[in-house]
C-alpha positions in Angstrom: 0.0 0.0 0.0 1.0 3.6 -1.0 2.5 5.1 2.1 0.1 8.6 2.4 2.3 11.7 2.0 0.0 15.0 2.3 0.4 18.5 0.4 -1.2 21.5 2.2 -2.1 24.4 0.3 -3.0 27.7 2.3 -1.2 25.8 5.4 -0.7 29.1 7.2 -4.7 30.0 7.3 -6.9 29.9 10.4 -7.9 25.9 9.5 -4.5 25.0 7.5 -2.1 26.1 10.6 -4.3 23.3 13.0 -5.0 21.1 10.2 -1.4 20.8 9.6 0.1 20.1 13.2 -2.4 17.1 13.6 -2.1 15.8 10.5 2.0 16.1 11.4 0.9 14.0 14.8 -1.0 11.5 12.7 0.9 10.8 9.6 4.6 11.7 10.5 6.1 15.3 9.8 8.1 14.4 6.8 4.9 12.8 5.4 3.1 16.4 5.2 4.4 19.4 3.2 3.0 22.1 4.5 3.1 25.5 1.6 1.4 28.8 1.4 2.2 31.7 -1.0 4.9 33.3 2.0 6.7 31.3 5.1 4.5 30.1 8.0 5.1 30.8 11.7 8.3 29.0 13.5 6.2 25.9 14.4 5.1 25.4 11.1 8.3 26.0 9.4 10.6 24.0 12.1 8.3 20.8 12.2 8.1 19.2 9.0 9.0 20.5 4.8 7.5 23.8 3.6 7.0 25.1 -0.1 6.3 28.4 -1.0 3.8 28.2 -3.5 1.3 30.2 -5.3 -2.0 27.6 -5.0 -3.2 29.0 -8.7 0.1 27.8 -10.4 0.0 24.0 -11.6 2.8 24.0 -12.7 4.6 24.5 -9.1 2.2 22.1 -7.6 2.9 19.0 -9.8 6.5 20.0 -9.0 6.3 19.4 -5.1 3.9 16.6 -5.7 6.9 14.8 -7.6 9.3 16.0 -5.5 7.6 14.6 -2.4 5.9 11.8 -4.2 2.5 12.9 -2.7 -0.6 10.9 -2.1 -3.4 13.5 -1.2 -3.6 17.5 -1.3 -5.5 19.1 1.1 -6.4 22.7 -0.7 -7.4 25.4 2.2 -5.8 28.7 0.1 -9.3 30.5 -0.5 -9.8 34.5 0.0 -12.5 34.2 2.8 -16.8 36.3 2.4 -15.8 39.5 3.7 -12.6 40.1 2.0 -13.7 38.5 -1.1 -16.5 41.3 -1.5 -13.6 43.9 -1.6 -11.7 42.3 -4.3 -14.3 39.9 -6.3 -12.1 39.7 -9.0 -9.2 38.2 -7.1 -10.9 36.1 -4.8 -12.5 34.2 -8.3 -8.9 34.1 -9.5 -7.7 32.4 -6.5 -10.6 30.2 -5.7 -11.9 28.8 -8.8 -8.5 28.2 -10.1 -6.5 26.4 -7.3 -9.1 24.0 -7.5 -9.2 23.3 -11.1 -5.6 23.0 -10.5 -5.6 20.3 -8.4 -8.8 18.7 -9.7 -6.5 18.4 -12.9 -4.0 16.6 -11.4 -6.0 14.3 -10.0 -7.7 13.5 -13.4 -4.0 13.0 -14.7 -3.3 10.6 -11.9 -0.3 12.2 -10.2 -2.4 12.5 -7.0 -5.0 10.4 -5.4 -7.1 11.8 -3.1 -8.3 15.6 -2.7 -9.9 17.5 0.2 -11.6 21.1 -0.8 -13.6 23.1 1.8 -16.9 24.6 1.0 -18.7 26.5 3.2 -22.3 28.1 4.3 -21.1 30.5 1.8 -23.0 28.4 -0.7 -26.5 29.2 0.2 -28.5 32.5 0.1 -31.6 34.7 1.2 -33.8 32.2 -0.9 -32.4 29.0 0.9 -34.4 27.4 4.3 -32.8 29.1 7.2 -33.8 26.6 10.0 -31.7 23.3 9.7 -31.3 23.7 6.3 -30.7 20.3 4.4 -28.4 19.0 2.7 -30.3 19.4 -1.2 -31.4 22.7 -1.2 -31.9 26.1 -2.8 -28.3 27.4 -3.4 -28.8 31.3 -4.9 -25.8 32.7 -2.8 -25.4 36.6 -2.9 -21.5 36.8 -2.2 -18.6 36.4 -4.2 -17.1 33.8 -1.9 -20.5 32.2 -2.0 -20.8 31.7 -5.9 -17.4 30.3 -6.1 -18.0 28.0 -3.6 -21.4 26.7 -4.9 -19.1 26.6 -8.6 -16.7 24.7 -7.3 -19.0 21.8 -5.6 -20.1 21.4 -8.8 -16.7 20.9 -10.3 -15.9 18.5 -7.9 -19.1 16.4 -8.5 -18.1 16.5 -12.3 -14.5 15.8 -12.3 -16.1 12.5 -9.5 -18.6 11.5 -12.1 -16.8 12.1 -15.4 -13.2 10.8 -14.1 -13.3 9.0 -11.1 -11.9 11.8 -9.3 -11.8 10.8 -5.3 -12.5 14.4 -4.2 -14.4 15.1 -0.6 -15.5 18.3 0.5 -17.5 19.7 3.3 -19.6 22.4 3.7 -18.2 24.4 6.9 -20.1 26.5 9.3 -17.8 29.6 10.9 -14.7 27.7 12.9 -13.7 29.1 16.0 -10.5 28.9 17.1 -7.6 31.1 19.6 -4.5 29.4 17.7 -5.3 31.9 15.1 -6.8 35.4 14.5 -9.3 36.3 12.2 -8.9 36.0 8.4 -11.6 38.2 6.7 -14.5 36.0 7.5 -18.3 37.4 8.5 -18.1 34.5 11.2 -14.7 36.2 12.6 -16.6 38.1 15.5 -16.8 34.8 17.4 -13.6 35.1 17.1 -12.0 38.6 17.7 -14.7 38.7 20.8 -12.9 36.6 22.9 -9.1 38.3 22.3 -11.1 41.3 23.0 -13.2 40.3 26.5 -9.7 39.0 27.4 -7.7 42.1 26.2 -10.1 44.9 26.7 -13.3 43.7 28.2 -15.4 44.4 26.0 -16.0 44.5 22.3 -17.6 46.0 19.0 -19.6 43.1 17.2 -20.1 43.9 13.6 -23.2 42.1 13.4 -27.0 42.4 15.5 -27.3 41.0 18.8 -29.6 38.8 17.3 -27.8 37.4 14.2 -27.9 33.7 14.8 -25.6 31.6 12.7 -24.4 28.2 12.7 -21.1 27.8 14.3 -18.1 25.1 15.1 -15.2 25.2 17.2 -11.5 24.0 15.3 -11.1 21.4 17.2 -14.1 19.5 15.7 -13.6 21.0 12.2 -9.8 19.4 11.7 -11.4 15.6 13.1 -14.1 16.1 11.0 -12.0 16.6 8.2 -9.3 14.1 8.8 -12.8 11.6 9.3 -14.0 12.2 6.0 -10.8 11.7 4.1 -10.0 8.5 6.1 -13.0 7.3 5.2 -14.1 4.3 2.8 -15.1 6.1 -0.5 -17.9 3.2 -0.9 -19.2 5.5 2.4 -19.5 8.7 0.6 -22.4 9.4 -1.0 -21.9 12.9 -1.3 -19.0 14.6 -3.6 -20.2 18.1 -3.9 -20.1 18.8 -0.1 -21.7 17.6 3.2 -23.7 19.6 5.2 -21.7 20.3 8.9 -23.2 21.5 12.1 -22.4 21.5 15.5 -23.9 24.7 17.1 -25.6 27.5 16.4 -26.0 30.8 18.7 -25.9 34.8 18.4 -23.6 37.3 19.5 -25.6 38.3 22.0 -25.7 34.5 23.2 -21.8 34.1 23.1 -21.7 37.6 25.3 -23.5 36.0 27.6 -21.5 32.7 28.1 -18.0 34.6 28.1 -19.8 37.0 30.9 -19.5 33.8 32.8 -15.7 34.4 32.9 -15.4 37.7 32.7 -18.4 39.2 34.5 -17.1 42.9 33.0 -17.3 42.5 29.9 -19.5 44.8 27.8 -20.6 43.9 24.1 -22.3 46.6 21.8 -23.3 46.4 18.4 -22.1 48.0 14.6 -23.4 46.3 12.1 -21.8 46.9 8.8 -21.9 45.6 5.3 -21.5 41.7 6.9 -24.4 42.0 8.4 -26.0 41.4 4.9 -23.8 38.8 4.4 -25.2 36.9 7.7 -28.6 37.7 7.0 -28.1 35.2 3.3 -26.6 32.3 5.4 -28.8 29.3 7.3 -29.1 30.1 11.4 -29.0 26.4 11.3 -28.1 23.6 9.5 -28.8 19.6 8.9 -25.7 17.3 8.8 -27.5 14.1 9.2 -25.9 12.5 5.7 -22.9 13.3 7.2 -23.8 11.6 11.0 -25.0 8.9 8.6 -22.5 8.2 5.9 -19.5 8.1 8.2 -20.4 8.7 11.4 -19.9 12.7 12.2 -20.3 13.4 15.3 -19.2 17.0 17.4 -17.6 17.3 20.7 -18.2 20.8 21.7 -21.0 22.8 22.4 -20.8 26.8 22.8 -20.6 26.3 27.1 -17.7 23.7 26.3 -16.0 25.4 23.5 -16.1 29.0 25.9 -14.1 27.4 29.2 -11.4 25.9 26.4 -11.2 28.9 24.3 -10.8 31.8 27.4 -8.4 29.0 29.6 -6.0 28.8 26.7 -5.9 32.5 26.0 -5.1 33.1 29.2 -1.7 31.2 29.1 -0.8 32.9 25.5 
């Protein structure tokens, strides 16, 4: 059997820099080049290879997947909802064609295996905003959005037409402290907790009110690592499985940190992301996922609020 050896592309993002380190801890940290368009922190860079590389250039991929002899590319590089809608152009340029990329060298058989996030992104004002299911109306409003929904199809096609082994799922916002915020509309849930910590309190830039589905890292990396271990006979679903393990507002989060930090003050701005929360599910149905191969979350927002506020503390 092929011994797996994993490429990382975007490694230095919110999800890539986690992703990275456990698949390091799982796999070996010779086994997973890690690469990103500029050098990652120390951790990154003194634990296992790096490449520089521009995700959008084929040519410099099949160059470290020959050079490594790799088995599977993980592709994270993406320009995130809020900074996409500053620079559409760019963030098409970058999204669409890192996949199509890498999609390309699967169907040319120099890799095996391929792992491409989609997102929430995908659905819009006209899609069921209560659990929304898996099939569903998919008329996103944002840039990010449409390229995501464009490339779930690509991925379906290039399963179906050439046998492709390409997974995806459809992430909620991730939560994490390892990382700041990357341009997201989900980054308050982020930023909000540096802040309490920092400043006690902080300026949400959506409504109190503005329930969304959420997840914290932790469960997004197993979940991930799950789906590509799994047998393909179990996955039924190549555009992109639904993902959930949370759901709750600002004004809810506030509330749970106050627990901690009984000083903290929140107040509320909402700016142009607050139109970009208002197109996106307040909750969502992950049960082909639970089903298929066996998804399951370990943190709720009470668990995921002692964890997150414990280890900023020590940073």
């Amino acid at each position: 059997m092929t011994k797996t050896r994993i490429l990382v592309l975007g490694a230095s993002g919110q999800i890539g820099t986690e992703l990275t380190q456990k698949l390091r801890l799982l796999y070996g940290n010779t086994q997973v080049i890690a690469s990103d368009i500029r050098n990652g922190s120390d951790e990154m860079m003194a634990s296992g290879p790096f490449e520089i590389i521009d995700a959008t250039d084929k040519a410099t991929i099949l160059k470290v997947v020959q050079k490594y002899k790799v088995t599977q590319v993980y592709l994270l590089a993406a320009m995130l909802s809020a900074t996409a809608e500053k620079h559409p152009q760019q963030a098409w340029n970058l999204n669409m064609n890192s996949l199509l990329a890498v999609l390309d060298l699967a169907k040319e058989k120099h890799i095996k295996q391929i792992y491409w996030p989609s997102s929430i992104a995908v659905f819009g004002p006209t899609t069921p905003k209560v659990n929304t299911p898996q099939k569903t109306v998919m008329e996103p409003t944002t840039v990010y959005g449409i390229s995501k929904v464009s490339g779930e199809f690509w991925c379906n096609y290039y399963y179906e037409k050439y046998g492709v082994d390409v997974r995806s799922l459809r992430y909620p916002g991730i939560i994490s402290w390892k990382t700041k915020p990357g341009g997201g509309t989900t980054d308050y849930a982020v930023d909000i907790f540096f802040k309490a910590l920092e400043n006690k309190k902080y300026e949400c830039f959506l409504s109190e009110n503005t329930r969304l589905p959420m997840m914290y890292m932790d469960d997004a990396v197993n979940a991930t690592i799950e789906l590509m271990k799994a047998d393909p006979d179990a996955i039924k679903i190549r555009n992109g499985y639904n993902l959930a393990a949370m759901d709750f507002t600002p004004k809810e989060i506030a509330l749970e940190i106050q627990k901690y930090i009984p000083e903290f003050e929140i107040t509320y701005q909402p700016d142009f992301r607050q139109k970009i929360a208002d197109s996106w599910p307040s909750s969502i149905d992950d049960s082909d996922a639970r089903k298929d191969w066996n998804w399951q979350h370990n943190y709720d927002l009470e668990s995921m609020t002692k964890v997150i506020i414990q280890q900023i503390k020590k940073l």
